[in-house]
Biotite code that builds the C-alpha atoms (Angstrom):
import biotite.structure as struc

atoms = struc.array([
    struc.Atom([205.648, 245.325, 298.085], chain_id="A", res_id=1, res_name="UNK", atom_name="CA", element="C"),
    struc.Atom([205.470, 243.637, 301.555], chain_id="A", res_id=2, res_name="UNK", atom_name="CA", element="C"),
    struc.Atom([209.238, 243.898, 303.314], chain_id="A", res_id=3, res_name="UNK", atom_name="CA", element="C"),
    struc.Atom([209.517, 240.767, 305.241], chain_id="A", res_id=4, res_name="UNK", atom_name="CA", element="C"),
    struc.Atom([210.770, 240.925, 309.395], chain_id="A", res_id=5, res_name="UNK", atom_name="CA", element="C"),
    struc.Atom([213.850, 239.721, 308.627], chain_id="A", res_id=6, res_name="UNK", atom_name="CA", element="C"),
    struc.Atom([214.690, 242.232, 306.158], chain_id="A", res_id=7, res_name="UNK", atom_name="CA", element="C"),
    struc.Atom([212.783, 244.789, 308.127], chain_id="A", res_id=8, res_name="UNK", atom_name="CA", element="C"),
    struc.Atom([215.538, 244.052, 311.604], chain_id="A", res_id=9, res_name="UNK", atom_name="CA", element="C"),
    struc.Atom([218.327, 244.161, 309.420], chain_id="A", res_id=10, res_name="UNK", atom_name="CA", element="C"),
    struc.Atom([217.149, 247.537, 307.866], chain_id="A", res_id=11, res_name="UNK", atom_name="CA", element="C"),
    struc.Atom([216.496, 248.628, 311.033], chain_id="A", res_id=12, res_name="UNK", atom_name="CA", element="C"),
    struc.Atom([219.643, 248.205, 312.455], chain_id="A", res_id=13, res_name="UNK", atom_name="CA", element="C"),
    struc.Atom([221.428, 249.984, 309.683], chain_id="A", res_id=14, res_name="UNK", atom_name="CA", element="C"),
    struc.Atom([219.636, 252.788, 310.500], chain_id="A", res_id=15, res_name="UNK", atom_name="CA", element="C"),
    struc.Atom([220.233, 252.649, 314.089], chain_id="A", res_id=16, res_name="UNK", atom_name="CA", element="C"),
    struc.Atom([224.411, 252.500, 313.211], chain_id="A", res_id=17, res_name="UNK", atom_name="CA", element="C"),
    struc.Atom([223.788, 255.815, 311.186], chain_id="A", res_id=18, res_name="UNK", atom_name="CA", element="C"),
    struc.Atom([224.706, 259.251, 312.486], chain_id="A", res_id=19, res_name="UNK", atom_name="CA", element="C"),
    struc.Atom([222.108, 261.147, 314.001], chain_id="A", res_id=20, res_name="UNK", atom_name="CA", element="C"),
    struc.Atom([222.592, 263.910, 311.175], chain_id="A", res_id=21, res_name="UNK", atom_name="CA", element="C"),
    struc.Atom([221.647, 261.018, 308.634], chain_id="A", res_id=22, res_name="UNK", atom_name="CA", element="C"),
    struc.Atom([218.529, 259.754, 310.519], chain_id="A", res_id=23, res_name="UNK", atom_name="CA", element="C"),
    struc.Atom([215.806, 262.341, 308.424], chain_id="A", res_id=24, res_name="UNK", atom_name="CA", element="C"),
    struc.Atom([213.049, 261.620, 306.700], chain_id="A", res_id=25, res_name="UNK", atom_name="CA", element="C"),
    struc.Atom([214.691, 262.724, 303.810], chain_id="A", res_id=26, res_name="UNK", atom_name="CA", element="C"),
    struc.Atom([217.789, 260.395, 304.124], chain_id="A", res_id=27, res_name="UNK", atom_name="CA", element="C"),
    struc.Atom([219.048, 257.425, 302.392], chain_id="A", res_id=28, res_name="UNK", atom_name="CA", element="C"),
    struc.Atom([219.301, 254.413, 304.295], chain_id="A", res_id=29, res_name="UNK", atom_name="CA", element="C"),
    struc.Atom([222.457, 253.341, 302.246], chain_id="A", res_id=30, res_name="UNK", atom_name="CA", element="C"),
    struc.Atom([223.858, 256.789, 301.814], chain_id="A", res_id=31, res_name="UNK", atom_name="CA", element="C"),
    struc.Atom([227.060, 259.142, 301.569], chain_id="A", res_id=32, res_name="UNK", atom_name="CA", element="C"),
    struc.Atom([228.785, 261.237, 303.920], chain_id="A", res_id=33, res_name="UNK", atom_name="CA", element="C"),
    struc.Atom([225.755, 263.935, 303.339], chain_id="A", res_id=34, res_name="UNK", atom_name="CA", element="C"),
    struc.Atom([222.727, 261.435, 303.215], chain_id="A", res_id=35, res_name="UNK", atom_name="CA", element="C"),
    struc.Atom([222.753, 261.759, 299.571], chain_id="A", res_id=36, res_name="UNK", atom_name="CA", element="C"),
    struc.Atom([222.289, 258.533, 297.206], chain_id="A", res_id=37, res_name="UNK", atom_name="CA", element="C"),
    struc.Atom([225.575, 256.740, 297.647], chain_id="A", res_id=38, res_name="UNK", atom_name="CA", element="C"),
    struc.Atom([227.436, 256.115, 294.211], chain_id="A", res_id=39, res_name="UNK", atom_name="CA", element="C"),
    struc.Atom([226.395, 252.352, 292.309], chain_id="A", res_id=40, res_name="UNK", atom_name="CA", element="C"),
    struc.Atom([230.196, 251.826, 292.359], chain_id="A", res_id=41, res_name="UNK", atom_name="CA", element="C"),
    struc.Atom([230.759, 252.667, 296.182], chain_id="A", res_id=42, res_name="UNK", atom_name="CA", element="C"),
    struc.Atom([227.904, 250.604, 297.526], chain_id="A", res_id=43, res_name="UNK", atom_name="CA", element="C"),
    struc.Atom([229.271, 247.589, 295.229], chain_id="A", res_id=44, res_name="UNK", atom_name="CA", element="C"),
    struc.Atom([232.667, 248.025, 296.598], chain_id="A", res_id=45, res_name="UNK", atom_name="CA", element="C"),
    struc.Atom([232.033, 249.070, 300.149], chain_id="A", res_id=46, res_name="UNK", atom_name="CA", element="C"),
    struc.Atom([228.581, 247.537, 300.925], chain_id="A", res_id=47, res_name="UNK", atom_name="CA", element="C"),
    struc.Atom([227.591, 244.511, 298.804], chain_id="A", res_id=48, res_name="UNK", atom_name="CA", element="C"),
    struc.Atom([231.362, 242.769, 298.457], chain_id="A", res_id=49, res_name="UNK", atom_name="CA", element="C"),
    struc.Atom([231.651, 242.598, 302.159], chain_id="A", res_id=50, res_name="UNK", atom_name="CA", element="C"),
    struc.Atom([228.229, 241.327, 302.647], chain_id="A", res_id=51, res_name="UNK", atom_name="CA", element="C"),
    struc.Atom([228.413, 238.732, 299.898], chain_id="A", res_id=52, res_name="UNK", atom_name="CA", element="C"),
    struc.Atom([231.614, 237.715, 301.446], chain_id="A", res_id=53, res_name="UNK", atom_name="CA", element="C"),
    struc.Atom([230.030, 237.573, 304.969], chain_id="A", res_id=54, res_name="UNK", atom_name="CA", element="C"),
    struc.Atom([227.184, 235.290, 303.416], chain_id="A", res_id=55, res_name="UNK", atom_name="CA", element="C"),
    struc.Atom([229.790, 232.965, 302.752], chain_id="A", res_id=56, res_name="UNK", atom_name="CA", element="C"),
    struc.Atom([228.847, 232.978, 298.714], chain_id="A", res_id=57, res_name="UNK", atom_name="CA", element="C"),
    struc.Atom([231.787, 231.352, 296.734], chain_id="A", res_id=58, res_name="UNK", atom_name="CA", element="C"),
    struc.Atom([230.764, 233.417, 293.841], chain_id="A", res_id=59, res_name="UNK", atom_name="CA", element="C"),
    struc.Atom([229.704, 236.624, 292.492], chain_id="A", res_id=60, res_name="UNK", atom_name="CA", element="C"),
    struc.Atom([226.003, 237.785, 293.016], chain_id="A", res_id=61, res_name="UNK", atom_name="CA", element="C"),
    struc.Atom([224.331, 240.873, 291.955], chain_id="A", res_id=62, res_name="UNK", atom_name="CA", element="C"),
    struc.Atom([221.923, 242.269, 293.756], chain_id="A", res_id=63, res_name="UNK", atom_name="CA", element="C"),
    struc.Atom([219.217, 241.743, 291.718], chain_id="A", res_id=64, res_name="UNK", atom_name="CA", element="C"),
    struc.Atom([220.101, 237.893, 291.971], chain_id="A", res_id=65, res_name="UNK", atom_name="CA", element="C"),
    struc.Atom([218.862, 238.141, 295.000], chain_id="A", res_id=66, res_name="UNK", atom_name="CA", element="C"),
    struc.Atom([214.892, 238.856, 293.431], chain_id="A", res_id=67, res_name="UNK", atom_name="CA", element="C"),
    struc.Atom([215.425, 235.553, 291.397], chain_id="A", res_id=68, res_name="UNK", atom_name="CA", element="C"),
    struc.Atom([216.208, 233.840, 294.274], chain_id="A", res_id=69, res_name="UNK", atom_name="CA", element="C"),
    struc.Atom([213.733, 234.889, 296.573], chain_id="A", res_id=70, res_name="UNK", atom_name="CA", element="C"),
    struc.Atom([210.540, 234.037, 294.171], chain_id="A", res_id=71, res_name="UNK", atom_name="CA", element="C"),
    struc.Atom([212.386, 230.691, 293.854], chain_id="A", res_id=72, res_name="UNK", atom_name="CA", element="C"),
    struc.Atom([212.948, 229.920, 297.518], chain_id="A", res_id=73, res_name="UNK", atom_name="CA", element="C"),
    struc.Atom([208.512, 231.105, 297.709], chain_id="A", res_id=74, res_name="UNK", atom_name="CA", element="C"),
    struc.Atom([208.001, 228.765, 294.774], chain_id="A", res_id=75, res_name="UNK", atom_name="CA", element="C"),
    struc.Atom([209.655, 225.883, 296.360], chain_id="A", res_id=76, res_name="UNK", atom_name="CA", element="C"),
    struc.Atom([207.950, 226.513, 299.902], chain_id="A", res_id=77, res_name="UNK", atom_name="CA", element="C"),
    struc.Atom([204.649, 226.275, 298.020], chain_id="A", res_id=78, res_name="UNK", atom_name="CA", element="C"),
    struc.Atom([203.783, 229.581, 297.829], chain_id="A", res_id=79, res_name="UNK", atom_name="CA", element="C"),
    struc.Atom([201.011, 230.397, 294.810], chain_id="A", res_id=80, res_name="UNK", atom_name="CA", element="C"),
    struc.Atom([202.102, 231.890, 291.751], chain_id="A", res_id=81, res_name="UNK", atom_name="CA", element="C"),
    struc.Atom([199.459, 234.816, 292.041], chain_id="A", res_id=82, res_name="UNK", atom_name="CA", element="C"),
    struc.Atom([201.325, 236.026, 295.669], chain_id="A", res_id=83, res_name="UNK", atom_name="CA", element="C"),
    struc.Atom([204.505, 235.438, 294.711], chain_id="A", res_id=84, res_name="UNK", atom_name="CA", element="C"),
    struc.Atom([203.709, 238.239, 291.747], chain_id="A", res_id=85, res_name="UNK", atom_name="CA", element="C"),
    struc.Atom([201.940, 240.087, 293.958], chain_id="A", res_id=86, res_name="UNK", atom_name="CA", element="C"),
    struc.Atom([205.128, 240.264, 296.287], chain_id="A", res_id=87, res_name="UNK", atom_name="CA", element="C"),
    struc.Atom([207.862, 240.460, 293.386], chain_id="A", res_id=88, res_name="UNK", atom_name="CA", element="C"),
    struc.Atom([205.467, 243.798, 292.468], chain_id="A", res_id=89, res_name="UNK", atom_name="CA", element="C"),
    struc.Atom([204.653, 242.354, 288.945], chain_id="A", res_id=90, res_name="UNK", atom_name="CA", element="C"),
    struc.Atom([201.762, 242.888, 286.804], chain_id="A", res_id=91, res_name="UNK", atom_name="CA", element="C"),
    struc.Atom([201.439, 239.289, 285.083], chain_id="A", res_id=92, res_name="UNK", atom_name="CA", element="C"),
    struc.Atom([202.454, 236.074, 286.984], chain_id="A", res_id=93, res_name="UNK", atom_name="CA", element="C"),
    struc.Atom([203.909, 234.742, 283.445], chain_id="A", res_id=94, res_name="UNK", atom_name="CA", element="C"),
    struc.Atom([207.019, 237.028, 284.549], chain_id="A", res_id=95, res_name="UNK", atom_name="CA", element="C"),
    struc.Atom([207.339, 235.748, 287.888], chain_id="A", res_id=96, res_name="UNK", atom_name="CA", element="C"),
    struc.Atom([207.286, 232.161, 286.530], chain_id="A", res_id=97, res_name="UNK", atom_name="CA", element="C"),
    struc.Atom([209.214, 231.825, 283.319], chain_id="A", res_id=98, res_name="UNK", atom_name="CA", element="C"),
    struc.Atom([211.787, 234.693, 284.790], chain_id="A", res_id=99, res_name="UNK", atom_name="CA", element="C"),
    struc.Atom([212.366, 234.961, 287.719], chain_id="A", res_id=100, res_name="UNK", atom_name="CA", element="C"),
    struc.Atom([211.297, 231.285, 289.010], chain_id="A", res_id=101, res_name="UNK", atom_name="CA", element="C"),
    struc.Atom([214.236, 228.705, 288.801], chain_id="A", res_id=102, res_name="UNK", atom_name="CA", element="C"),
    struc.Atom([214.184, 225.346, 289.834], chain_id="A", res_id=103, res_name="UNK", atom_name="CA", element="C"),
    struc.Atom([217.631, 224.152, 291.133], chain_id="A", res_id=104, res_name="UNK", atom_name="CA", element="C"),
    struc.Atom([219.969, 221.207, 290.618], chain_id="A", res_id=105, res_name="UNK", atom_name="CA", element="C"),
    struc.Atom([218.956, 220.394, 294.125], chain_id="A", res_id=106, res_name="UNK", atom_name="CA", element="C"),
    struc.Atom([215.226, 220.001, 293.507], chain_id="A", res_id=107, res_name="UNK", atom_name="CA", element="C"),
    struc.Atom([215.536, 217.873, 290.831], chain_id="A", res_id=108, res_name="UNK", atom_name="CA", element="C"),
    struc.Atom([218.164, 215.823, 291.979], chain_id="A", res_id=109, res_name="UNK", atom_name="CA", element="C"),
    struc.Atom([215.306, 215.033, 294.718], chain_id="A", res_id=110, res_name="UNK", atom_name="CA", element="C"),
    struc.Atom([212.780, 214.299, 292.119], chain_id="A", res_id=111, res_name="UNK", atom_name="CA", element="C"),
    struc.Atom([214.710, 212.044, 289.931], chain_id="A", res_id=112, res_name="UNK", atom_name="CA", element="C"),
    struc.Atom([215.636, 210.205, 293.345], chain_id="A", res_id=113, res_name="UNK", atom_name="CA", element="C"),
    struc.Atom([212.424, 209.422, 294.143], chain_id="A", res_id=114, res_name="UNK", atom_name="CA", element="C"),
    struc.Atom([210.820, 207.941, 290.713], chain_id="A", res_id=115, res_name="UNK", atom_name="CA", element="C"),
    struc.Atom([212.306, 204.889, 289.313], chain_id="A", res_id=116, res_name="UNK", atom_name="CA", element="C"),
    struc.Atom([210.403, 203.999, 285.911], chain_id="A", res_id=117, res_name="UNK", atom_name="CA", element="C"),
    struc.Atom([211.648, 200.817, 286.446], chain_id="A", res_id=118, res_name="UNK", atom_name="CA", element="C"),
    struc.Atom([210.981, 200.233, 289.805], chain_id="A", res_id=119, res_name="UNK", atom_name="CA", element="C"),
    struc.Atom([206.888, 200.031, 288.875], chain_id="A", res_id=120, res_name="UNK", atom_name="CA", element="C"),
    struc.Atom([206.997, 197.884, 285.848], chain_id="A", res_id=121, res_name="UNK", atom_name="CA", element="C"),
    struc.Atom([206.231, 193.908, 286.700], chain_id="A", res_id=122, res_name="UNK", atom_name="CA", element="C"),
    struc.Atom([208.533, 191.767, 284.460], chain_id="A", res_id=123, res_name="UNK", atom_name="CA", element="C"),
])
């Protein structure tokens, strides 16, 4: 699965704020005090909490939200259905469609907005 720059930077300066005992091939890049897989409930605590309340995100988000939202945000950029599989590492695009693609109050707000039935018939 392709790891886009922005995620890539971000990753990368994690890793850069790690102790040099941690930096190893072998090494978690969200890790304990050892470089050992960090416990579910620590990360959610001490890693995802904080960020979530950095975003700014009035609400609670899991992590894997953030897959939903991703192939949504491709799908409304225009991105095909056969990438955006490709990308969310699935094996049949009727997953990445009827699962994980949403299509937000937003969007359709905009669409009613711009068709009138009404507006096109002649009286």
């Amino acid at each position: 699965m392709p790891l886009f720059e922005s995620a890539r930077l971000v990753l990368t300066e994690r890793k850069l704020r790690l102790p040099p005992q941690l930096i190893q091939p072998d090494c978690f890049l969200f890790c304990n005090a050892r470089g050992g897989p960090i416990d579910p409930g620590n990360f959610h605590r001490r890693e995802w909490l904080r960020a979530v309340e950095a975003a700014g995100i009035g609400r609670v988000v899991r992590l894997h939200d953030l897959r939903h939202y991703a192939i949504t945000r491709l799908d409304e950029q225009g991105m095909s259905s056969k990438i955006r599989t490709e990308i969310a590492g699935h094996s049949d695009e009727r997953i990445t469609n009827s699962v994980y693609t949403h299509v937000r109050r937003e969007r359709v707000a905009a669409a009613a907005a711009g068709f009138d039935p009404l507006r096109a018939v002649s009286w």
